[in-house]
Structures are given as C-alpha cells and as structure tokens.
ZAKEKOL-212242 format. One record per residue (C-alpha): residue in three letters; x, y, z. Coordinates in steps of 0.25 Angstrom, whole numbers, always signed. Each point is the difference from the previous one (the first is absolute). Example, Ala and Ser with C-alpha at 12.3 -4.5 7.8 and 13.67 -1.06 7.14 Angstrom:
2
ALA, +49, -18, +31
SER, +6, +14, -2
//
This chain:
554
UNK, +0, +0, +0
UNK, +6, +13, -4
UNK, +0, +11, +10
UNK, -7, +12, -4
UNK, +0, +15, +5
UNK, -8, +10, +9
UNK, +4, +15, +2
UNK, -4, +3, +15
UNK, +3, +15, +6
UNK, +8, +2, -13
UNK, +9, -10, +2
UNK, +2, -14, -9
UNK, -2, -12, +8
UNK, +2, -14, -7
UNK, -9, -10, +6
UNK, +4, -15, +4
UNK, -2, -9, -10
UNK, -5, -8, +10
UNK, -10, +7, +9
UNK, +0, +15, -6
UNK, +8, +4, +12
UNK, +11, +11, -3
UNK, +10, -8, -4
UNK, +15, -1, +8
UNK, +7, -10, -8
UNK, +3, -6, -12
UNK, +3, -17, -5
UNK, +10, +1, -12
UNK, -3, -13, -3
UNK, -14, +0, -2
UNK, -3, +15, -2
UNK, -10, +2, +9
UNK, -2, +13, +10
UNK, -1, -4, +14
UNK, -5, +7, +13
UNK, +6, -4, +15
UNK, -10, -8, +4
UNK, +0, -10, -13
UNK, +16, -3, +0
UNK, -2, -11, +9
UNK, -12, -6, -9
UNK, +8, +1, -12
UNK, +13, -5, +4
UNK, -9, -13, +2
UNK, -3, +0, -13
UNK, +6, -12, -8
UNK, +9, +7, -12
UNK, +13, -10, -8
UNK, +9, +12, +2
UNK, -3, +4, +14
UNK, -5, +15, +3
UNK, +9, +13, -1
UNK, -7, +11, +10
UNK, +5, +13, -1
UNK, -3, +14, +4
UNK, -10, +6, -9
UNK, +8, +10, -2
UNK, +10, -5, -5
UNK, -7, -9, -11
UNK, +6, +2, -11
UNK, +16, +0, +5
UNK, +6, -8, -11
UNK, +13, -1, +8
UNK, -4, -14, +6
UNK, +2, -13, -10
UNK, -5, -12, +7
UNK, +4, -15, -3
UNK, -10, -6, -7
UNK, +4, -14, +7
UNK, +2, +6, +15
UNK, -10, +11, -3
UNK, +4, +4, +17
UNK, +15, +3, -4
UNK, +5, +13, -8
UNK, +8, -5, -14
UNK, +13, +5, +1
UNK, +7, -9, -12
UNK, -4, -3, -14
UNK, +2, -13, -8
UNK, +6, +1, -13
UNK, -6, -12, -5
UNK, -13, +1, +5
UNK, -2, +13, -2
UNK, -7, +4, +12
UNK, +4, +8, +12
UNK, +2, -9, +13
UNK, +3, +1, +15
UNK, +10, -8, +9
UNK, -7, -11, +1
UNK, -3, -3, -15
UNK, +17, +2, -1
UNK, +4, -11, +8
UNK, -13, -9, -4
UNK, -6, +0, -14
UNK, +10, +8, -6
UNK, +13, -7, +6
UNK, +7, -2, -12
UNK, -6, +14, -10
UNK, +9, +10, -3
UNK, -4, +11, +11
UNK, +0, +15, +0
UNK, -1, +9, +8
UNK, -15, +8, -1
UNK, +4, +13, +0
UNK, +11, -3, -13
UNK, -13, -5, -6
UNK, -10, +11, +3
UNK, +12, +11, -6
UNK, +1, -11, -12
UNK, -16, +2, -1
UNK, +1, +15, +1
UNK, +11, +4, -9
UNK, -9, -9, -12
UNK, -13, +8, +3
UNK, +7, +12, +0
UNK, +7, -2, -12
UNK, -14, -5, -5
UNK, -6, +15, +5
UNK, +11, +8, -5
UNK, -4, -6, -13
UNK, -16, +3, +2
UNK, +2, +13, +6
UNK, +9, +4, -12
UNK, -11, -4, -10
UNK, -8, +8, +7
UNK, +6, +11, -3
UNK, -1, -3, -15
UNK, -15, -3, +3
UNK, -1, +15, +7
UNK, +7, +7, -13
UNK, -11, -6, -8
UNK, -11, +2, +11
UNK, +2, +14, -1
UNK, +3, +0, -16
UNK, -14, -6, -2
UNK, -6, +10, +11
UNK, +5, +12, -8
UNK, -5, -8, -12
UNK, -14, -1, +8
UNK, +0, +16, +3
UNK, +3, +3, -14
UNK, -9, -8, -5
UNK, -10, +13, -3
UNK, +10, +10, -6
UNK, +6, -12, -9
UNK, -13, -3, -7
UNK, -4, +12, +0
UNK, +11, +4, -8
UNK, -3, -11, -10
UNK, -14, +4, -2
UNK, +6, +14, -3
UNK, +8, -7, -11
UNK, -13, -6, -5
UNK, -8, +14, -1
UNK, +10, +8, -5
UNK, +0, -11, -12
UNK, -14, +2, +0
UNK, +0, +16, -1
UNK, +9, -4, -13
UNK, -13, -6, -7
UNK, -9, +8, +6
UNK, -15, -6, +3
UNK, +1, -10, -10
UNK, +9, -8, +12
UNK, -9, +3, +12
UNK, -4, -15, -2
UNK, +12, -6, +0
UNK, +5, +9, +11
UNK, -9, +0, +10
UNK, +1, -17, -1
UNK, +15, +1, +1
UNK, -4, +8, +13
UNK, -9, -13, +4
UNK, +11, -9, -3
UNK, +11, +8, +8
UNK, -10, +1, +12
UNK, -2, -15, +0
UNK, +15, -1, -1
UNK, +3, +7, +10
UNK, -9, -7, +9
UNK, +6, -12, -3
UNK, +14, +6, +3
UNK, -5, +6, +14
UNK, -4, -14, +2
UNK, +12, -8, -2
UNK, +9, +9, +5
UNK, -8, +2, +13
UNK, +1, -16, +1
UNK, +15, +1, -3
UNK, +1, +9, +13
UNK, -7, -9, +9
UNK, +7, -11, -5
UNK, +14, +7, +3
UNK, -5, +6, +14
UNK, -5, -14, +4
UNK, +14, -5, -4
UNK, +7, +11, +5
UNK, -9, -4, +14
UNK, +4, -14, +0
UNK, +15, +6, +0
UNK, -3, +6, +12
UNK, -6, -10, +9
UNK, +11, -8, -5
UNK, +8, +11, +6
UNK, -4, +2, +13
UNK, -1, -16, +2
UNK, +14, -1, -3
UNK, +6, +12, +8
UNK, -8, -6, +12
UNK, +8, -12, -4
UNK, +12, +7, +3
UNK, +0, -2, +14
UNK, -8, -13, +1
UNK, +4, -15, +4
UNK, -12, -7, -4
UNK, +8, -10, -11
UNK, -14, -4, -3
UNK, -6, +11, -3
UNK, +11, +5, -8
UNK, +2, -12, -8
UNK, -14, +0, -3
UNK, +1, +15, -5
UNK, +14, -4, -7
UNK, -12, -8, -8
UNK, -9, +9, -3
UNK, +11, +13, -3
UNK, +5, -11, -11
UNK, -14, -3, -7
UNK, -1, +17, -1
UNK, +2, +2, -14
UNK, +3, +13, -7
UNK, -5, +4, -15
UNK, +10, -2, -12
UNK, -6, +9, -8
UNK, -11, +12, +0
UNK, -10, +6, -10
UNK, +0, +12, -5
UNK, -12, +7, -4
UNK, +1, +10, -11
UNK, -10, +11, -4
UNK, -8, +1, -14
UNK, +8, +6, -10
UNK, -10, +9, -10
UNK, +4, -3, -16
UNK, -3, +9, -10
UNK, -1, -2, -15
UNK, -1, +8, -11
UNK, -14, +6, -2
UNK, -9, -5, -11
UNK, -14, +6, -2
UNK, -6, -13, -5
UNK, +4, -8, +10
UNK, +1, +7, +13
UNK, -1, -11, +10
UNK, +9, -9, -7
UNK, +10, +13, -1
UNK, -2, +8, +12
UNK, +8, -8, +9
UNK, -1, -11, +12
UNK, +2, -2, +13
UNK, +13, -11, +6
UNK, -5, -8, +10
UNK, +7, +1, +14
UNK, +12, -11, +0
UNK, +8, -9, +9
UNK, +14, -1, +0
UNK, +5, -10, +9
UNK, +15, +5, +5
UNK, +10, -9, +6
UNK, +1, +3, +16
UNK, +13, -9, +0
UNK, +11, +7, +8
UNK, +9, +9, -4
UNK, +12, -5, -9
UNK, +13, +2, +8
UNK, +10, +11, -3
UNK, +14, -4, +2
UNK, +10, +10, +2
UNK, +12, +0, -12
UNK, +10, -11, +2
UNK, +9, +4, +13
UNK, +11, -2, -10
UNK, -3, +12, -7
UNK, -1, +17, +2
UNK, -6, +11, -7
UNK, +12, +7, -7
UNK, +0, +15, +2
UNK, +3, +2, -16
UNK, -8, -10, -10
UNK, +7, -4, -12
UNK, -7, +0, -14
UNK, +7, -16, -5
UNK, -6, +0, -15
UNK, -7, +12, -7
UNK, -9, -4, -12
UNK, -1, +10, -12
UNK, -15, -5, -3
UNK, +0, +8, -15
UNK, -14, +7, +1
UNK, -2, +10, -6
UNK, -5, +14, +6
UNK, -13, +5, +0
UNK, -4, +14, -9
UNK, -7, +4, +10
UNK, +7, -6, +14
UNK, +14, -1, -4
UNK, -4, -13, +8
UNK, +7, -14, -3
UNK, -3, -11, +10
UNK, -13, -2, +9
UNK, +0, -13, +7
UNK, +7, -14, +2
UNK, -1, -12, +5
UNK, +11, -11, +6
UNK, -4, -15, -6
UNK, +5, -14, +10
UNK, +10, -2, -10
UNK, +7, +13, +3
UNK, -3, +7, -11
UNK, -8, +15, -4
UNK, -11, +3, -8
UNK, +0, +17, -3
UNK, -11, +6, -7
UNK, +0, +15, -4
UNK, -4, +10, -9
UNK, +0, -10, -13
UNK, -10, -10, -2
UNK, +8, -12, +3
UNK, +6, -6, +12
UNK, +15, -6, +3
UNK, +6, -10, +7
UNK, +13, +0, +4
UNK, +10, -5, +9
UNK, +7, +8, +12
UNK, +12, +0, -8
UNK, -8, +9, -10
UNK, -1, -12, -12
UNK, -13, +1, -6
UNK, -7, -12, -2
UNK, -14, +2, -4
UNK, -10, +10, -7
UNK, -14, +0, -1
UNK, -10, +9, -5
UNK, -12, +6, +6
UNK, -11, +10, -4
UNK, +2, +10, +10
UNK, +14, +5, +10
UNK, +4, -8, +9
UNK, -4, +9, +11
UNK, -4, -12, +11
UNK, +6, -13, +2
UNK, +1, -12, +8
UNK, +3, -14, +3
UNK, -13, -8, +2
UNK, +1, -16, -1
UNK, +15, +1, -6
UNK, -7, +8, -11
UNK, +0, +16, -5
UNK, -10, +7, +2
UNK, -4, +13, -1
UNK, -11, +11, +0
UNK, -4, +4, -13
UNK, -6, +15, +3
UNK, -6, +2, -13
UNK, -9, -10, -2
UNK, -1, -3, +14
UNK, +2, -14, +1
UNK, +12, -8, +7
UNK, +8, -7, -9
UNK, +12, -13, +1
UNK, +11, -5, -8
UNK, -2, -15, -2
UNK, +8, -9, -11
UNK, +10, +9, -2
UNK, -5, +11, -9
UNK, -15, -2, +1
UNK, -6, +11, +7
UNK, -14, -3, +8
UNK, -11, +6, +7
UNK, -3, -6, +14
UNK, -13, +11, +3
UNK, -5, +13, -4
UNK, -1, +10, +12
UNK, -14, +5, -4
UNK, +0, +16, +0
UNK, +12, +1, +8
UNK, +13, +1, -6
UNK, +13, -9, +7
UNK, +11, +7, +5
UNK, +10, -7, +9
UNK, -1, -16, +2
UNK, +6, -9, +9
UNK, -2, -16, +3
UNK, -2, -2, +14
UNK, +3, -12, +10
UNK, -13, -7, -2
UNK, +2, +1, -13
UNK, -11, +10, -7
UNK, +3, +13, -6
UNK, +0, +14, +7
UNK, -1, +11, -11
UNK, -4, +16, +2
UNK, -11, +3, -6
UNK, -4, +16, -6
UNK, -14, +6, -7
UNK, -1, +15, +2
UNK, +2, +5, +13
UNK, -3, -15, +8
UNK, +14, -8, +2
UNK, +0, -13, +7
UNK, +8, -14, +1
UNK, -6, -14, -4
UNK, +2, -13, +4
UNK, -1, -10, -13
UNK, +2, -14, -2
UNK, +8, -5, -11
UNK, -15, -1, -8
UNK, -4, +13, +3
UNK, -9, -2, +12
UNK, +1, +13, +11
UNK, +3, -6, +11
UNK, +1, +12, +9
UNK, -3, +18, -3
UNK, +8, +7, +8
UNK, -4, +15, -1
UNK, -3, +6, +11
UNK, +5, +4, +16
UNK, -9, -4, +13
UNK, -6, +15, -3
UNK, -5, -4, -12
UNK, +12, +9, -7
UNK, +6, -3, -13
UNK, +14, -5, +5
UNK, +6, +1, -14
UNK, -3, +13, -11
UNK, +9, -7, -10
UNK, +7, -15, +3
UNK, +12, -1, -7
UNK, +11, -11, +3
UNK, -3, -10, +9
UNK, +6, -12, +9
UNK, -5, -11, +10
UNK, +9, -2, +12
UNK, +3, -12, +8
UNK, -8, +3, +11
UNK, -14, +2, -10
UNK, +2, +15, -1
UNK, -6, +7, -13
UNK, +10, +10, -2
UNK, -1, +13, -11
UNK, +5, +10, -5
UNK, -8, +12, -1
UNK, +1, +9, -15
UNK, -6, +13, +2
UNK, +7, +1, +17
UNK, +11, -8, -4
UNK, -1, -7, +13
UNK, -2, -15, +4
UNK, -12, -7, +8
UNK, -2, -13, +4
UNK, -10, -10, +4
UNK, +0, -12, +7
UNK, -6, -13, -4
UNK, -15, +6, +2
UNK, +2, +12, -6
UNK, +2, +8, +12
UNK, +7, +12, +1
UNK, +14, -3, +6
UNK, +8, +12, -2
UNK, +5, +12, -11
UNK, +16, +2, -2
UNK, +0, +14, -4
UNK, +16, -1, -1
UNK, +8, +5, +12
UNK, -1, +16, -1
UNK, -13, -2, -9
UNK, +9, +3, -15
UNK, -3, -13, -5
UNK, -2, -2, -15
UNK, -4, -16, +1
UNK, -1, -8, -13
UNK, +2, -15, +2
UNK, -1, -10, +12
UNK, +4, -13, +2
UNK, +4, -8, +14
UNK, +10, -12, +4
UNK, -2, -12, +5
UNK, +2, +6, +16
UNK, -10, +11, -3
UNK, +7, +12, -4
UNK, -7, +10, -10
UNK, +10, +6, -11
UNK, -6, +12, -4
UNK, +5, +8, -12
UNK, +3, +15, +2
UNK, -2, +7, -14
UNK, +7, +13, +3
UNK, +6, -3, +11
UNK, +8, -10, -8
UNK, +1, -10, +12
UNK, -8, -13, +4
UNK, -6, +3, +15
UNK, +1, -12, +8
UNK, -12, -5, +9
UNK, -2, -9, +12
UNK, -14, -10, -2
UNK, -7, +12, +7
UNK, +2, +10, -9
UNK, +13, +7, +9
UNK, +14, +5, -8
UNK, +11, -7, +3
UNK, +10, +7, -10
UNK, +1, +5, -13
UNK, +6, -8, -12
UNK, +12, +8, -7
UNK, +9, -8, -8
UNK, +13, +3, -5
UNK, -2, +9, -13
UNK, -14, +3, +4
UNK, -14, +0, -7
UNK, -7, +8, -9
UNK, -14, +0, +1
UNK, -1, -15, +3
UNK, -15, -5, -2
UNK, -1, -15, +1
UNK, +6, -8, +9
UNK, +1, -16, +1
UNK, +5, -9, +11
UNK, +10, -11, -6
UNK, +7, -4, +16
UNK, -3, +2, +12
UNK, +13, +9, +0
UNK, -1, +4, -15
UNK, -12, +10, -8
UNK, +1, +5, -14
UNK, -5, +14, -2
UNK, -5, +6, -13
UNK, +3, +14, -5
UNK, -12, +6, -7
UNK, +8, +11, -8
UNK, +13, -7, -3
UNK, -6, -14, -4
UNK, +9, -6, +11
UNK, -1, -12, +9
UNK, +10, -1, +12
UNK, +3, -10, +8
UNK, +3, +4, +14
UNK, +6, -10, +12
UNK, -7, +4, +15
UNK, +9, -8, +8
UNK, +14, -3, +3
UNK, +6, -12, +7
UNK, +3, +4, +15
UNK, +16, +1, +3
//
C-alpha cells in the first residue's frame, strides 16, 4: 500500500503506510513508510531478504550498499567475476577463490564511465541548444518571412495588373496553408529538441548525485540506463517556400505567372566535428615564403580588364587546371609544362575539382558544367534564373555554388544531379547575408565560407547556414578575391590590392599575413597543393606561383 499525503497546519505530513499514522520510519527493502507503533509489527513480517529500517528522513541516502546474501551486513568488496558487490562474509564463503576488489576502486570504475557517458550527453546537448534556438528564431520569423514571399508574389501581380488577381490571391491560399504547415513541423521539432534536451537534464542531475553515492547497485543500474540513451545522427532542416517567376505570357497566365516550392527537408549529418591536427611538430612557419616554381600560363589580357588569369584548381595528381580570360582551360604541371587544352564557351572565371573531375560555372547561360572524357565538355544542371559564380565540391560530396539574379545573391547546396540540397541566403534576422557571393570554400569543420564582391570581405556559415563570423581584414582595407582552407582548418584568403594572402584561424581570427620572397601583384586565385604548400594566381600578370609555408625546424 503506498503511502499517501495530507497537509495539516501548513505542514506536509506523510502517513504510514500501514495505519495512516505520521510516518517515522522507512523499510528500504520493502519501500513502505512506517510509523513508531508499526516497527514492531513489520519486522515480524516474513521477507527472503530481511528488513532494512531507516529514519524516514534519511530514505533516499544512496550511501549504503547491502549484500544481497547477508542482507544484515554492509558490502565493503566486489567480486570481479560475479560482478556484484559483497561483504566480508561472502569473501571468505561463496567467493573464496574470485578475483576480489575493493568497492570503492569499483564504485570510482562505475563513476568515471558515467561521467564520461554524461560528458558526451551534456555535449550534444549543446548541439541540440544551438539548434533549439535556431529553430525558435525560425519560429518567431515565421511571419516577417512569408510575408516577405507574398510580397514577391503581389509585386509579380501588380506587373499584369488584374488579369492575375486570380492567380494571386490562390498563391496567397497556398502560401498561407504553407505556412501553417511550416508552424507545424517546426513547432513539433521544438518540442522534440526540448523533450530531449530535458532528458539531458535529468540524466544530469542523477548523475552528479551519483558523484557522492556508494550505492553499486544503484549506479550499476543507472550505468544501464546512461548506456541505452542515444543521441541523434543526423537532423532535419526545414526550408521556407521559394516563390519562381516565369516569363509572362498573356494566353497562359496560370501556367506562366509562377508557382509556389513547397517547404523542404534536409537531413544534415549531426556526426561530431572532424579533428583538426596542429602542423606536423616537425615543421615551423617561415618568416619569409619562397615562391619554388612560377607558371607563365600565356593568357591573353582583357581590352577592357587588362585581366589574364581568374581562377585554379590543384587535381590529386598534383597538377593545375587555370582558366582566364580566353575560352579555354590549361592543365599544367608545377613545373610549368602544359599538358592539356580544352575549350569551352564562356571564360574560365569559376572552377573546381568535384568527383576527380573539372567543373566550372558557366555564368552566361547559367548552368554548371564538367569536363568528362577528355575533351567532352557536359552540362550537370541548369541553375534556373540565377546565374553561377564561384563553386566548390564539398566533404559530403555535393556542389556548393554562389548564386546571383539582380539584387538577390545566395549560396546553393547541389548534388551531383542538380538536386538543392540546401539555400542558404539569409542571417537569424531575416537579412541578406550576402549582396554578391563570389568565390567560395567549404572547411574541414563544415563552415561555408565567401568572399564578398561589392564589400570585399568574407563571411561564413557553418554547416546550417548560421552566421558564424565576417573577417573584415585586420584594419578593415581588405580587398578579398579568392578563399580556400587546408586540411587543419586554415582560410587562405587572397588580398587584391594589398597583394598578400591574409592567413585565418578556423574561427575567422588573422594569424599572419602571407608575403613571399619577390612578392604579388594583384593575386586573385589561390589553391592548396600541401598542407605546407599554396599556389597563388595573379590576375593581371597571368602568373601562377608556387609558395612553400613551412620550414623544417633546426
């Protein structure tokens, strides 16, 4: 019979379980209240493992184990091979030959594993927070957000007039019933990631109170359930309608006027972080770079630019594809051999490595485009009414490309089919982060990272899309071109009039400025081919130098 509780003169007074007495006493072993007068009566009460009668008030002190087999006796040993914790008796008795510890070596054994398991816990839930509070700013800018889209749809109305009125005011339907679905699933996502966050919690507090317990039992037993907690791997992402217009035609306005993108999900990996090694301890950075090979890449300058060379990219076998202001890419060595020449349609303004492959961004028609057999030039996806700047092949193996139309700039996750994967356009205010994306880089640790045209700064993003920090260069007079990082999460970032590369810690800090030996002249591009080694591409003089970091230490 479970006890049950009174209030009387504003106190709490728990009753006997018994006789509905106030209760003085409490039997562990059977977890019954007890008041004075029924101690006797229950202690003649048969039970296999005896009666353990305390103090009611001191019920719940976990610092008493006892044996299981002499239930009257305290454990004060453990036996390896039995795995249970045991007293003196069982020692010399029924575990005469076991392997015996000593209780408290095992109760700090029990503890350091829970900790460990609750470091792990408590530190994806702070993952879990970041994301709790990115989908509550989600949440609150739920409003301002669609509202924004139906503005796009009535200003495309306003262009027809009130032969659209139709078609707008069911776009506004749709959009509505939209965004009640978004409010929806993204007010379930909360309460998933609270109720989890919750469970982190309790999980928490159990196992700080832990910290001072001896109870083997109970902590072996919590040791189980702290196992079984698991913790997500990956987490959806939902995205918000994206209005498309297309080109008016006064016979078929419906068809013509434009549609609505359903919300998406995106499921993002919430694996941990990749390590980031320091650079081998055999190495330092060298006070003055040296430029080892230079590579005269022969484009021609622009009429109107005087401009040469525009981008590069480093291939596994250690060789550079260039492309510049001729419609044509190279492939040379590092010793400045040219091996290979392939035509293209537009200038090789944006390229990358993606699959072992060449791709670039072909602005003109606005599609992406790869080199494949050779010579044969083929289109992986058209990028719609948005025209393709700088691209990038990212660790999970889709495309990251910067994306213009007019006065909106943005970055797009593809896959290799053309599929977006993920928009990235705006900050947790709803802001446009970028007003022209230009070059662009993915770092080991997920962060998006761009180089801004019109401030000339750079701005990244991690994993998400959420704002992680702008570099605005270290007294503000930078003139950023190209990004790339290396594999310990350095950003390389190409000073145009400066004519240095500014060197940046994974969180967007300057650690030095990158001089070398003879200098730069307006570099633009810039490539990792080492750890140690980056080749940097002059836009004006057609130049692309090799430059060496590091130094053996002496």
């Amino acid at each position: 019979m479970m006890a049950s509780q009174m209030i009387s003169q504003g106190q709490e007074v728990v009753e006997c379980g018994l006789c509905q007495n106030p209760v003085s006493f409490f039997c562990r072993r059977c977890g019954v209240n007890i008041c004075d007068s029924c101690v006797p009566v229950h202690l003649r009460v048969k039970s296999e493992f005896g009666h353990d009668v305390v103090d009611y008030a001191n019920k719940d002190d976990d610092d008493v184990c006892l044996c299981d087999s002499h239930p009257e006796n305290k454990c004060s040993a453990y036996c390896k091979k039995c795995d249970v914790p045991i007293c003196i008796l069982c020692v010399s008795i029924k575990h005469r030959s076991h392997e015996i510890l000593e209780l408290q070596d095992k109760v700090e054994e029990l503890l350091k594993e829970i900790n460990r398991e609750n470091d792990r816990l408590q530190s994806f839930r702070h993952k879990m927070k970041t994301l709790l509070d990115h989908t509550t700013k989600q949440l609150s800018l739920l409003s301002s957000i669609y509202q924004k889209k139906k503005d796009e749809v009535t200003a495309r109305g306003k262009e027809w007039h009130k032969q659209i009125d139709k078609v707008v005011k069911k776009l506004h339907q749709q959009l509505d019933e939209l965004k009640e679905e978004s409010k929806a699933s993204l007010e379930k996502q909360k309460r998933e990631f609270e109720d989890m966050i919750g469970k982190m919690d309790e999980i928490n507090r159990k196992t700080t109170k832990l910290q001072k317990a001896k109870n083997v039992t109970e902590i072996q037993k919590f040791r189980q359930v702290i196992r079984k907690q698991k913790t997500m791997k990956e987490y959806t992402q939902y995205t918000f309608p994206t209005f498309f217009e297309i080109k008016i035609d006064e016979n078929h306005l419906e068809t013509y006027f434009g549609y609505i993108e359903r919300m998406k999900k995106i499921n993002i990996s919430l694996l941990g972080e990749k390590f980031i090694p320091d650079y081998d301890s055999g190495s330092k950075v060298v006070e003055m770079p040296s430029v080892s090979f230079v590579i005269d890449t022969g484009f021609p300058a622009s009429e109107k630019t005087n401009s040469r060379l525009y981008d590069m990219a480093v291939t596994d076998d250690q060789k550079v594809w260039v492309g510049g202001d001729s419609r044509e890419l190279k492939l040379f060595d590092f010793q400045g051999n040219l091996h290979h020449t392939v035509a293209i349609t537009s200038f090789g303004m944006y390229i990358s490595m993606y699959n072992r492959q060449m791709v670039y961004s072909d602005v003109l028609n606005k599609v992406v485009k790869k080199i494949s057999d050779g010579d044969t030039v083929v289109t992986m996806f058209s990028t719609g009414d948005w025209k393709p700047y700088g691209i990038t092949g990212s660790a999970s193996g889709d495309l990251l490309v910067c994306l213009r139309k007019n006065d909106q700039s943005k970055v797009v996750r593809y896959s290799s089919t053309g599929t977006v994967l993920q928009e990235i356009q705006y900050d947790s205010q709803c802001q446009p982060l970028y007003q022209l994306a230009w070059y662009i880089a993915e770092n080991v640790n997920g962060d998006i990272i761009v180089t801004e045209f019109k401030k000339r700064i750079v701005i990244a993003v991690d994993r998400l899309g959420i704002f992680r920090y702008t570099y605005w260069g270290r007294n503000n007079d930078l003139d950023a071109c190209s990004v790339v990082t290396d594999s310990v999460g350095h950003v390389f970032v190409t000073d145009y009039k400066g004519d240095k590369i500014h060197m940046l810690d994974s969180d967007g800090r300057i650690l030095r400025y990158i001089i070398p030996e003879g200098g730069l002249n307006g570099p633009r591009s810039v490539c990792m081919i080492a750890v140690c080694k980056i080749i940097v591409g002059e836009e004006k003089t057609g130049l692309a130098k090799t430059v060496k970091l590091l130094g053996k230490k002496t």
